[in-house]
GUZA-484914 format. One record per residue: x, y, z of N, C-alpha, C in turn; residue in three letters. Coordinates in pm, whole numbers. Layout:
BEGIN
PT  neast nnorth    nup caeast canorth   caup  ceast cnorth    cup residu
PT      X      Y      Z      X       Y      Z      X      Y      Z    ALA
...
//
This chain:
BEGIN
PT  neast nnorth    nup caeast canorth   caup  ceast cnorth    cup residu
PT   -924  -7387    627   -877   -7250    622   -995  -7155    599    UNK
PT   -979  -7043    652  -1108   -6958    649  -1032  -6818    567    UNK
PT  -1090  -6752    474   -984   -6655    443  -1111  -6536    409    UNK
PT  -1075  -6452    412  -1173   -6280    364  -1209  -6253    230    UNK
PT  -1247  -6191    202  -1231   -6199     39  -1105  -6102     17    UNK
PT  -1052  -6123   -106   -959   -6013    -89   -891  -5964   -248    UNK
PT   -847  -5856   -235   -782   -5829   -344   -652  -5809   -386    UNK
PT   -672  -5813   -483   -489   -5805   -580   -436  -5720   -536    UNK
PT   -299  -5720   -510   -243   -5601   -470    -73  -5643   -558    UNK
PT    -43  -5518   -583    137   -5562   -663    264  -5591   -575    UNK
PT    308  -5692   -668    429   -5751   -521    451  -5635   -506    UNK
PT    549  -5644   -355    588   -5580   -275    759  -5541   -270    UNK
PT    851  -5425   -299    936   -5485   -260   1005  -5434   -165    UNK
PT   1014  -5563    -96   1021   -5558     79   1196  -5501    131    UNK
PT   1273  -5535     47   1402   -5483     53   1414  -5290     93    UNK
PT   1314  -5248     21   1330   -5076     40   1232  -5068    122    UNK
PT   1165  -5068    216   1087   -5039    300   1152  -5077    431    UNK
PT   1191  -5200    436   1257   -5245    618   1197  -5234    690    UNK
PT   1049  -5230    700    975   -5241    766    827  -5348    713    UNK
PT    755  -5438    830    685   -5469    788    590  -5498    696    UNK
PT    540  -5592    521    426   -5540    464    295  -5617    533    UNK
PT    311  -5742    650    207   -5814    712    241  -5849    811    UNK
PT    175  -5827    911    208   -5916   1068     91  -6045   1071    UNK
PT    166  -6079   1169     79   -6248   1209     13  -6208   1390    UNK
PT    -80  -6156   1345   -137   -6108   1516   -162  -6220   1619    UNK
PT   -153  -6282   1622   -178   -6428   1704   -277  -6511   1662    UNK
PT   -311  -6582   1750   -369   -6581   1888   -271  -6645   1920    UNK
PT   -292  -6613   2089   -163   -6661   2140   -234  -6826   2186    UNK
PT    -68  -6933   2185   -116   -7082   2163   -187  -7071   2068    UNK
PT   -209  -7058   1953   -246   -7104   1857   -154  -7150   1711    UNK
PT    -64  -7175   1763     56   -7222   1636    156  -7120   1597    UNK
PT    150  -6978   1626    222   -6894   1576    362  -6926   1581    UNK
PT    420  -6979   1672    522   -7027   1664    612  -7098   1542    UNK
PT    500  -7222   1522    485   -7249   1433    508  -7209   1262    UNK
PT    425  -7110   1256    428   -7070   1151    499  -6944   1142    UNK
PT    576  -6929   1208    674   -6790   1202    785  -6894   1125    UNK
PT    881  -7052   1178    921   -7072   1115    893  -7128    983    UNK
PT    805  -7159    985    745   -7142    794    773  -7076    759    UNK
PT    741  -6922    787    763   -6867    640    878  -6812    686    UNK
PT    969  -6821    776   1109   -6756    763   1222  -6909    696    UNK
PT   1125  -6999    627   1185   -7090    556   1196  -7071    406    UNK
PT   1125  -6960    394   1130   -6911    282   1179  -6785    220    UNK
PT   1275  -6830    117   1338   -6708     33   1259  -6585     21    UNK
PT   1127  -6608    -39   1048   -6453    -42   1000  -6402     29    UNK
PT   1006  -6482    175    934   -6413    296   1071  -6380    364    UNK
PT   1075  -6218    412   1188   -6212    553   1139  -6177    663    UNK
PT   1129  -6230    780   1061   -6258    876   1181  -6172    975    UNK
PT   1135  -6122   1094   1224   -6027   1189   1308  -6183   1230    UNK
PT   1430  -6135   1277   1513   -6218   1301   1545  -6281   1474    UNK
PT   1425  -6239   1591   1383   -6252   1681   1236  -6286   1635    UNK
PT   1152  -6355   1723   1034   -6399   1730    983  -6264   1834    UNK
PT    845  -6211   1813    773   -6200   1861    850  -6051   2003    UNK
PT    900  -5975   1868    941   -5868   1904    817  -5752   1938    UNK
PT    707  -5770   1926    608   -5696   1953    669  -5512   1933    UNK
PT    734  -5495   1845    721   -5350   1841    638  -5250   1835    UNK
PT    549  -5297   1762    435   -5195   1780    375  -5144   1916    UNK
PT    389  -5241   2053    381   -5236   2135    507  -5196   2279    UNK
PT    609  -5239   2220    711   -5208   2331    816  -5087   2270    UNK
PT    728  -5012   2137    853   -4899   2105    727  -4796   2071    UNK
PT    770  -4675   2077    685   -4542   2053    659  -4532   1895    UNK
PT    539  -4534   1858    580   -4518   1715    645  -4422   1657    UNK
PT    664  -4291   1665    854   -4246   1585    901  -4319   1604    UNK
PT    931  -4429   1688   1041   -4456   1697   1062  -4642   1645    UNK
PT    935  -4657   1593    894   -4824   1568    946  -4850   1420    UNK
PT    970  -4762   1339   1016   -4770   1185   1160  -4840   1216    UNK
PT   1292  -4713   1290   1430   -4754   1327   1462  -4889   1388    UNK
PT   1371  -4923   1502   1372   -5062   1555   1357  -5203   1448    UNK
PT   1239  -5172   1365   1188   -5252   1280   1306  -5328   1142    UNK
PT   1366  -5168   1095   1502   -5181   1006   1591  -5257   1068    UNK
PT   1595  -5248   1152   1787   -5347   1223   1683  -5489   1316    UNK
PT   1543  -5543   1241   1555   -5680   1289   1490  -5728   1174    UNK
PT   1549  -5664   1055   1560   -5771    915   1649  -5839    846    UNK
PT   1745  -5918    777   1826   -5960    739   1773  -6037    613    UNK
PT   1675  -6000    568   1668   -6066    406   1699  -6045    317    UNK
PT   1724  -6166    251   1780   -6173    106   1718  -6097      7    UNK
PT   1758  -6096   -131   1733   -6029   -273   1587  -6082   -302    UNK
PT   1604  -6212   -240   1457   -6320   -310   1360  -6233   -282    UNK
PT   1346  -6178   -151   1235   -6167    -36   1135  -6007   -103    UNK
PT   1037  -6110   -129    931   -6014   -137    825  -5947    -60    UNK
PT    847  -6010     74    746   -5909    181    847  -5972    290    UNK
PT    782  -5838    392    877   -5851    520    770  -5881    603    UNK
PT    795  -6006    746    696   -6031    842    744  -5985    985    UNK
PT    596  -5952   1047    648   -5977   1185    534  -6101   1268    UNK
PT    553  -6186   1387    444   -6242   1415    463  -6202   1605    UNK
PT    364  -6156   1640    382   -6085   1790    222  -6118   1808    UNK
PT    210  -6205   1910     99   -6249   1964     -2  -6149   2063    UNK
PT     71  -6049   2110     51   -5935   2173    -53  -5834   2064    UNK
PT    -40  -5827   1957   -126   -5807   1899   -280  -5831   1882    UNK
PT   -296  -5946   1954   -461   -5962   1962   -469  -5971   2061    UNK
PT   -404  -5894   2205   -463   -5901   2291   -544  -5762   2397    UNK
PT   -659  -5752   2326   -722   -5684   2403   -802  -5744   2535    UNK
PT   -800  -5676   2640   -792   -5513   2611   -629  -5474   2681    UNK
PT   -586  -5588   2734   -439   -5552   2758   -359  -5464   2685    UNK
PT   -357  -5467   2562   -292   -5423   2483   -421  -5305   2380    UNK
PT   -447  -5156   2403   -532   -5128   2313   -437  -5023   2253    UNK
PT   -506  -5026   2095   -472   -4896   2049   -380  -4944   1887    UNK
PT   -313  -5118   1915   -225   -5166   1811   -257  -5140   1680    UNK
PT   -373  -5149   1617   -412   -5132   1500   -356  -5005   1445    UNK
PT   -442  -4904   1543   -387   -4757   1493   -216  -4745   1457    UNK
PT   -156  -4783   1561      1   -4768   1523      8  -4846   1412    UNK
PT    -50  -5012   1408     -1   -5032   1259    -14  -4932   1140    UNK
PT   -142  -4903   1126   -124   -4820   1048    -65  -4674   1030    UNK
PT    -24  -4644   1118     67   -4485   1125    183  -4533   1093    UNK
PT    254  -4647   1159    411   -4671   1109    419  -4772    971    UNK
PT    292  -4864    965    317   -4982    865    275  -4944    723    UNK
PT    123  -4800    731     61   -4790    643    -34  -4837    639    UNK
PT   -130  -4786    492   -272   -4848    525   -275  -4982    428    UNK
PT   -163  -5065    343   -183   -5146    264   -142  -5289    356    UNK
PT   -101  -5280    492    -57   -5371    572   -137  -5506    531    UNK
PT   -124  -5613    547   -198   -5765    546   -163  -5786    693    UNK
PT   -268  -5866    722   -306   -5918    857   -343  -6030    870    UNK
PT   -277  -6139    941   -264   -6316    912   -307  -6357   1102    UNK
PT   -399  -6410   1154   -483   -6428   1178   -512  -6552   1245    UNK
PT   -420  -6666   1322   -471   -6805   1357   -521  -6801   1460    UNK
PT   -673  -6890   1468   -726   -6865   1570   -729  -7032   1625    UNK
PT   -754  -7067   1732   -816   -7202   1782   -925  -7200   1890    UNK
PT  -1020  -7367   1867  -1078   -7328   1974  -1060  -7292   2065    UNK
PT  -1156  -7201   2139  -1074   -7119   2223  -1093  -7139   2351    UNK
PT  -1157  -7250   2363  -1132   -7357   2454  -1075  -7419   2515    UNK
PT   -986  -7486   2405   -857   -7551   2407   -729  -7465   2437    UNK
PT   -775  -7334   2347   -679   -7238   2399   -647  -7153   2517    UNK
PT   -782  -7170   2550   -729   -7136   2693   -702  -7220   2840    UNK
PT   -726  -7325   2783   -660   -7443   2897   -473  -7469   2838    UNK
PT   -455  -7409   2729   -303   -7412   2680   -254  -7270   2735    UNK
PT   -365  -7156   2743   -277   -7049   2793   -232  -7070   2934    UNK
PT   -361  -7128   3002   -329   -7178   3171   -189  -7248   3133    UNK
PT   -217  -7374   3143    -53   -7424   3126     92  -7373   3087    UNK
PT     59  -7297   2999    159   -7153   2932    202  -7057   3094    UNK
PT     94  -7005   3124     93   -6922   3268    197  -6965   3344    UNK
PT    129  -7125   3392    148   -7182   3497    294  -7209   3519    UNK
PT    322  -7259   3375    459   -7317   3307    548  -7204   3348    UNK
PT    519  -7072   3349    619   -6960   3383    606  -6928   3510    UNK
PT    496  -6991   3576    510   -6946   3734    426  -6799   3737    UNK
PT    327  -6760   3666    264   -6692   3730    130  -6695   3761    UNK
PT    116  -6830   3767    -46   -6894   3827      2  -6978   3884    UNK
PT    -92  -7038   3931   -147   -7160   4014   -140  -7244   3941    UNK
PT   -133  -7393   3973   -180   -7499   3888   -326  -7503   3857    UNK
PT   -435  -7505   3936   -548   -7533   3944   -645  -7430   3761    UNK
PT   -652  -7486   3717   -714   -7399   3579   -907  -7364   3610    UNK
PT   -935  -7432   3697  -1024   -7411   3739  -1083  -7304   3815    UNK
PT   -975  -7234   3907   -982   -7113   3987   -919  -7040   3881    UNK
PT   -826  -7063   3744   -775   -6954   3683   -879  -6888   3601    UNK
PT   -959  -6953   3551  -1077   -6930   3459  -1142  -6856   3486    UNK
PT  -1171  -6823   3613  -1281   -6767   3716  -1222  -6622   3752    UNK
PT  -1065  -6634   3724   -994   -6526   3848   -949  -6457   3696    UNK
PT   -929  -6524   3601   -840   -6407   3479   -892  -6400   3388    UNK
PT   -945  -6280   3387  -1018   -6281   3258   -907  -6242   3122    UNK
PT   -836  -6272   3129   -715   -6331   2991   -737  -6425   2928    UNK
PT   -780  -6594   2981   -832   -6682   2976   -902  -6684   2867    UNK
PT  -1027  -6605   2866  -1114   -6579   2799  -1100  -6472   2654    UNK
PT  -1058  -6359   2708  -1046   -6251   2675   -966  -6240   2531    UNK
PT   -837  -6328   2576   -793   -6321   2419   -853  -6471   2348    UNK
PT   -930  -6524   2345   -996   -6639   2276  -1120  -6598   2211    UNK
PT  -1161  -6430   2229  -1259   -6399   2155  -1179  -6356   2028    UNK
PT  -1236  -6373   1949  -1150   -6377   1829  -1195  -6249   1766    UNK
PT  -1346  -6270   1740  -1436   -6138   1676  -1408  -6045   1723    UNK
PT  -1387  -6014   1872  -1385   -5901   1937  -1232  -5860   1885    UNK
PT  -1125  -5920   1886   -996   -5880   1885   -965  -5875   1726    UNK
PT  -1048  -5918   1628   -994   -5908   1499  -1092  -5781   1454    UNK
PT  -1219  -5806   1521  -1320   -5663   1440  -1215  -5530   1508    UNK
PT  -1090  -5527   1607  -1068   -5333   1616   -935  -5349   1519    UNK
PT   -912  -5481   1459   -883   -5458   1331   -899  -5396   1258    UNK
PT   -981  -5449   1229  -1098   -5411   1057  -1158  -5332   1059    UNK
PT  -1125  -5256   1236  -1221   -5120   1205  -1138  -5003   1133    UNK
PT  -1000  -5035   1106   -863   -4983   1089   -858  -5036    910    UNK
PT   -865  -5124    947   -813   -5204    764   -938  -5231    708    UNK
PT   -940  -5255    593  -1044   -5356    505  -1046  -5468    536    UNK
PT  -1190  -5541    518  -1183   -5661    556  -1085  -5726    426    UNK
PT  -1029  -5708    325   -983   -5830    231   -807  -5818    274    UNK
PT   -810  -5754    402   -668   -5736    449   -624  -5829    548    UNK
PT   -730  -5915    566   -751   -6017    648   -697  -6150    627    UNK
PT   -607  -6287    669   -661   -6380    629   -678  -6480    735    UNK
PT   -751  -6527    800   -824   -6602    872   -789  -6745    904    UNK
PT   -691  -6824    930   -690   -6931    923   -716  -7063   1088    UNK
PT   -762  -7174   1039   -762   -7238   1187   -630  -7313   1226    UNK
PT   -642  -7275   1353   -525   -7392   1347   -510  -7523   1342    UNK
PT   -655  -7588   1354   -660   -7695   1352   -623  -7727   1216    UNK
PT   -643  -7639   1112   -631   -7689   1011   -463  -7689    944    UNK
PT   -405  -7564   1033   -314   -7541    990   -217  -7637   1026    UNK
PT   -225  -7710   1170   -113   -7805   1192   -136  -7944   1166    UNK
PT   -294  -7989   1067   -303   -8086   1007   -266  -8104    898    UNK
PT   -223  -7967    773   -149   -7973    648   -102  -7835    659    UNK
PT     51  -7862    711    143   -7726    683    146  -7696    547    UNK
PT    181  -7766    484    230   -7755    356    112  -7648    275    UNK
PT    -19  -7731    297    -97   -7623    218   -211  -7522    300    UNK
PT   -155  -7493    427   -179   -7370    513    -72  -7268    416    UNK
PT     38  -7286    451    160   -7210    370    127  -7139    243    UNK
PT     96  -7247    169     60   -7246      3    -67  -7115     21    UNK
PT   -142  -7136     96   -303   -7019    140   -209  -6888    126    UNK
PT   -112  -6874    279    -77   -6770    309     53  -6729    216    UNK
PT    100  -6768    112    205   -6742    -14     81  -6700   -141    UNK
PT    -16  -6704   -135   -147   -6652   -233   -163  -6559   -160    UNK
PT   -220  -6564    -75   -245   -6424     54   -118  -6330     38    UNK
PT    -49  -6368     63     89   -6237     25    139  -6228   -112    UNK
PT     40  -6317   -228    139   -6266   -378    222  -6335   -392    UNK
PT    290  -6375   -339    424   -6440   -313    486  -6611   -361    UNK
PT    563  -6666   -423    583   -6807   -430    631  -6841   -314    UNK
PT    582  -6958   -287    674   -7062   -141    678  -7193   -190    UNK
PT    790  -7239   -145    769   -7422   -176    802  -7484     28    UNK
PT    687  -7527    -26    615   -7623    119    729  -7706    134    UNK
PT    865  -7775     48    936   -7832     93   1009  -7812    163    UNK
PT   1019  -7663    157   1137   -7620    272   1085  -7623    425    UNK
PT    992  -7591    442    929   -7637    600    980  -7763    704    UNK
PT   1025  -7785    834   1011   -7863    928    900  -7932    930    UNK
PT    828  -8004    843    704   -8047    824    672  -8179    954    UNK
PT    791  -8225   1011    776   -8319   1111    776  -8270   1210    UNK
PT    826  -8138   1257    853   -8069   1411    723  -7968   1419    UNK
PT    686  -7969   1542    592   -7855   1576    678  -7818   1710    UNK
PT    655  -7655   1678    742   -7587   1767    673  -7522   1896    UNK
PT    731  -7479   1979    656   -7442   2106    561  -7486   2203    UNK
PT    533  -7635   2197    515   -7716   2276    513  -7709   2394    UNK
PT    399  -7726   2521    482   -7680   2672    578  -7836   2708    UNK
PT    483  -7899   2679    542   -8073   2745    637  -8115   2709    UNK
PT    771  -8127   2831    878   -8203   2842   1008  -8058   2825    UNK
PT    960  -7866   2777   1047   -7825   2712   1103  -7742   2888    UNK
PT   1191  -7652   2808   1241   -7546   2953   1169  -7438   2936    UNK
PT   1126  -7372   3037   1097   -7263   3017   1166  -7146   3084    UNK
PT   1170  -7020   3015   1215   -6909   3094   1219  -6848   3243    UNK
PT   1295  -6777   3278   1303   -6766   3440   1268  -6630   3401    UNK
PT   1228  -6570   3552   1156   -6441   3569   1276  -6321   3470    UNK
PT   1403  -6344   3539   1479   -6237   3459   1482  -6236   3329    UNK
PT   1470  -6353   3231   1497   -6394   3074   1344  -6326   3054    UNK
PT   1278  -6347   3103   1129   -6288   3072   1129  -6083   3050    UNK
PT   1211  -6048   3150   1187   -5893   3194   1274  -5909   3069    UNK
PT   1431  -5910   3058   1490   -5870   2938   1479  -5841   2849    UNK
PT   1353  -5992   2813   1296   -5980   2692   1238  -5935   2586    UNK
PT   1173  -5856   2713   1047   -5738   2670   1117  -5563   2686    UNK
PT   1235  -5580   2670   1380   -5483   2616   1396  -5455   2443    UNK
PT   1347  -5378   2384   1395   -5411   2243   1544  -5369   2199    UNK
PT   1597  -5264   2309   1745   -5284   2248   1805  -5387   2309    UNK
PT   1814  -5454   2390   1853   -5633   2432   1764  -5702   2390    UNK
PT   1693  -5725   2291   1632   -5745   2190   1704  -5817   2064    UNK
PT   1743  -5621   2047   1830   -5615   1909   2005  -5666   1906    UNK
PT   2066  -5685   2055   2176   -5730   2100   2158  -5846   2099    UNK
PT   2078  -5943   2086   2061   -6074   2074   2045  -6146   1935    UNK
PT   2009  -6029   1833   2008   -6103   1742   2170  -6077   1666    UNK
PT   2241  -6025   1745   2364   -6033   1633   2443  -6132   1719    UNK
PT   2382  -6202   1796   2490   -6312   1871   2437  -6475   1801    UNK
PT   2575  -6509   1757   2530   -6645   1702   2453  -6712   1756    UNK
PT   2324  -6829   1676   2231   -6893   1727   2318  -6956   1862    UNK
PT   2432  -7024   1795   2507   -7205   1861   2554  -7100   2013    UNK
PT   2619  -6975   2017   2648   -6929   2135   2510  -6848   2202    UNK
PT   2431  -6845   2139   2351   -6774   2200   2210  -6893   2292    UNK
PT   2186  -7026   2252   2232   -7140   2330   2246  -7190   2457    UNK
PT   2359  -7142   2442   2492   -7169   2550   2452  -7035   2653    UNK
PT   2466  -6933   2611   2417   -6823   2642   2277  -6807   2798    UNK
PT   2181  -6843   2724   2051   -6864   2786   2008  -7009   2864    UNK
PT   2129  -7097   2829   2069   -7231   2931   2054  -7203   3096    UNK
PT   2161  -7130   3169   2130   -7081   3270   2046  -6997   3359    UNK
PT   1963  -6954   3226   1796   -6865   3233   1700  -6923   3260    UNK
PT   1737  -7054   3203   1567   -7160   3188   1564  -7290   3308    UNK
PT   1420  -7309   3293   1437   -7477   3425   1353  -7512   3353    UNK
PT   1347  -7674   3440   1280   -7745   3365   1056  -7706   3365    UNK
PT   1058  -7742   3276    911   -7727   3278    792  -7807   3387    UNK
PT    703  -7772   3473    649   -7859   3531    526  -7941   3488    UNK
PT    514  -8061   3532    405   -8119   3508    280  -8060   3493    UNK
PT    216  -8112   3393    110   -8037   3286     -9  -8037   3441    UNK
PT   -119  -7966   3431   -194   -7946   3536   -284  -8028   3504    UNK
PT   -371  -8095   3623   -463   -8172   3608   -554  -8112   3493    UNK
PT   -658  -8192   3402   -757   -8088   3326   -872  -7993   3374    UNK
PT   -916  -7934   3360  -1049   -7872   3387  -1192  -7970   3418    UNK
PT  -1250  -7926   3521  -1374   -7995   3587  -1482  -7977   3459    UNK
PT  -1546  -8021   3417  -1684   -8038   3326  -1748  -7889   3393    UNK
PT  -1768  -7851   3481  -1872   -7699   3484  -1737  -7618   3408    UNK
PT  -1610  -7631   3461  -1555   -7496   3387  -1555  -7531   3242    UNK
PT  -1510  -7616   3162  -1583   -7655   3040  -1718  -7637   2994    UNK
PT  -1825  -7609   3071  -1954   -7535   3072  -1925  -7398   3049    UNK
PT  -1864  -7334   3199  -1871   -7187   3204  -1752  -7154   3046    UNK
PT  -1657  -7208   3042  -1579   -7150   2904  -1670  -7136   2768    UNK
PT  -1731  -7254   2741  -1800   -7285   2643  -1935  -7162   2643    UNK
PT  -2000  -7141   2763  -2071   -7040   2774  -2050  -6904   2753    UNK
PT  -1876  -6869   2780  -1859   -6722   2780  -1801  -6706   2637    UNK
PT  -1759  -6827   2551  -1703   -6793   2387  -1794  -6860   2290    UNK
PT  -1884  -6901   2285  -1920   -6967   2140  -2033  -6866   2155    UNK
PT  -2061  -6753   2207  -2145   -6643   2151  -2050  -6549   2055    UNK
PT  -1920  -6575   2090  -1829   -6465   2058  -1782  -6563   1903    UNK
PT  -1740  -6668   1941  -1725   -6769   1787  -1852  -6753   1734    UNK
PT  -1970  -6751   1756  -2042   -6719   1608  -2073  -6578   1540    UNK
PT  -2005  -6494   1644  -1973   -6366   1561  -1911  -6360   1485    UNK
PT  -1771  -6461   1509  -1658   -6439   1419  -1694  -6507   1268    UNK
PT  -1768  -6654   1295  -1839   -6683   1191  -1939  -6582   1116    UNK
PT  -1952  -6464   1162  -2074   -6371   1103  -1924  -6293   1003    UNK
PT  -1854  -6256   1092  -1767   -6165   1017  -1666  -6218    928    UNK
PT  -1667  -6345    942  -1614   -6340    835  -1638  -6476    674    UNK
PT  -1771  -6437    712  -1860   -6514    622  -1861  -6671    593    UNK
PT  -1803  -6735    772  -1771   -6948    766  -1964  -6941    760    UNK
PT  -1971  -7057    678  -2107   -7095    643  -2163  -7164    795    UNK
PT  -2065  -7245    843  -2086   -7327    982  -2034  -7305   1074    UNK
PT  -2045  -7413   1194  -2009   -7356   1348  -1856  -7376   1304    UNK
PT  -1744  -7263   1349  -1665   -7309   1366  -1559  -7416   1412    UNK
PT  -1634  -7432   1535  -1600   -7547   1607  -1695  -7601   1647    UNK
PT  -1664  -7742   1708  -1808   -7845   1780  -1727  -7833   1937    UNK
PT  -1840  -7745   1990  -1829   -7720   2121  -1891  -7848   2166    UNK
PT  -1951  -7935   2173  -2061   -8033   2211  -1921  -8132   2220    UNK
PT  -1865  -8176   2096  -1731   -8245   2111  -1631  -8252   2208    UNK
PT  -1603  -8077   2244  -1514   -8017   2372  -1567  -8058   2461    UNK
PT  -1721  -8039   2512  -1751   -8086   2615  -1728  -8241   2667    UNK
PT  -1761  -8355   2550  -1766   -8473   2559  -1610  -8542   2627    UNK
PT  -1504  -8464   2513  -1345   -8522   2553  -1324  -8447   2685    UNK
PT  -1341  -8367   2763  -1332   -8296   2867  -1377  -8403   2994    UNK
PT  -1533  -8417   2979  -1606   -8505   3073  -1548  -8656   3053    UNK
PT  -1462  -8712   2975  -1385   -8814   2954  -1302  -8836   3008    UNK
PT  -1222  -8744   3042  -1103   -8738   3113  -1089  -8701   3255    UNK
PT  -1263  -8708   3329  -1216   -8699   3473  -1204  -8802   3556    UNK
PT  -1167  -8741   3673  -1102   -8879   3764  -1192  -8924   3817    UNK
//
């Protein structure tokens, strides 16, 4: 776990506000999934009751406070309110998010942070793409042709127009490698990080969620809807068990994972981010390489035909 330095701040209470006190900015494929149901496993965390409602982005801010109130449903326990919207670290697609956080969220917001190699992550975003049908199989021509690929795997670049907004101790930094090797005390980090008690028992500690291999994925229309926040907000008052039933006729099956990446695009990736990973190591004070790119290269060149 990598975390900022940071300071004390007094619980929160999240019940009179109804709006956000921390979002989980992505990275996208990097576990968020994941860890959205963590902490909506917990009494003191209330987490929006849709995943990855991106309001800050798909509502005007006047108008991002009202949206925000009607997708909470927490209890008395709950001492901070979350949102986790992966859309958040993605520049430059998305510019300007920070500022709205802070006009609608305030300036005491916390900001939670998983990053992965971004390597790996972007041969998972290809497959992610592909999986929805709006690429090619080939990850080799995708690398070359989208600069998305890349773009959101810089981490420094997308967390420093953060921090040009917040303090750095508003930060907390975590890997995912580390995070989906001990949930329990990733959790425990980010329940210190928010003030907050959690017990790690309540977690799915055997399931990892959002997986591409073997699942369904969305059809073009379930996709446009989606990105609707009042059919959004009409979805969350429809029971999970009918809602189900609801969306099976939206989804198909997922296709076979794409061959891997050739050893040069594992070159050219490795070339266009580990200048950008040892920034992020600058900013946010990891003593070492974040990752062993030399490693990536090795399991990569392993696996060709």
């Amino acid at each position: 776990m990598i975390r900022l330095r940071r300071r004390e701040v007094p619980r929160a209470t999240a019940g009179c506000r109804g709006v956000p006190d921390f979002l989980v900015i992505g990275a996208m494929k990097s576990g968020t999934t994941t860890l959205y149901f963590d902490l909506a496993s917990q009494p003191s965390i209330g987490m929006t009751t849709v995943r990855e409602p991106s309001v800050l982005v798909r509502a005007e801010p006047d108008e991002a406070a009202d949206y925000y109130r009607r997708m909470f449903a927490a209890g008395p326990e709950a001492r901070r309110l979350g949102e986790v919207s992966s859309l958040y670290s993605k520049l430059p697609q998305h510019a300007g998010i920070p500022e709205r956080a802070r006009r609608v969220l305030g300036a005491d917001l916390r900001l939670i942070y998983l990053v992965r190699n971004p390597v790996e992550r972007a041969i998972s975003h290809h497959h992610h793409a592909f999986a929805a049908g709006v690429c090619g199989p080939d990850v080799n021509a995708a690398v070359r042709s989208d600069d998305s690929l890349v773009d959101f795997g810089r981490y420094a670049m997308q967390l420093g127009a953060w921090l040009r907004v917040f303090p750095p101790e508003s930060a907390l930094v975590m890997r995912f490698e580390d995070y989906v090797a001990d949930r329990a005390s990733g959790l425990q980090r980010v329940g210190e990080f928010l003030s907050v008690s959690v017990d790690a028992k309540r977690i799915r500690a055997d399931q990892a969620f959002n997986r591409s291999e073997g699942k369904e994925v969305p059809g073009r229309l379930l996709r446009l809807l989606s990105g609707n926040l009042d059919l959004v907000l009409v979805r969350r008052a429809i029971p999970e068990r009918l809602r189900q039933r609801l969306r099976r006729p939206f989804f198909r099956p997922a296709p076979v994972r794409p061959r891997p990446p050739r050893v040069d695009t594992i070159d050219l990736l490795v070339d266009r981010l580990a200048p950008d990973a040892e920034r992020l190591a600058c900013l946010i004070g990891w003593k070492a390489p974040i990752w062993d790119f030399e490693a990536t290269r090795l399991k990569y060149a392993e696996v060709q035909p």
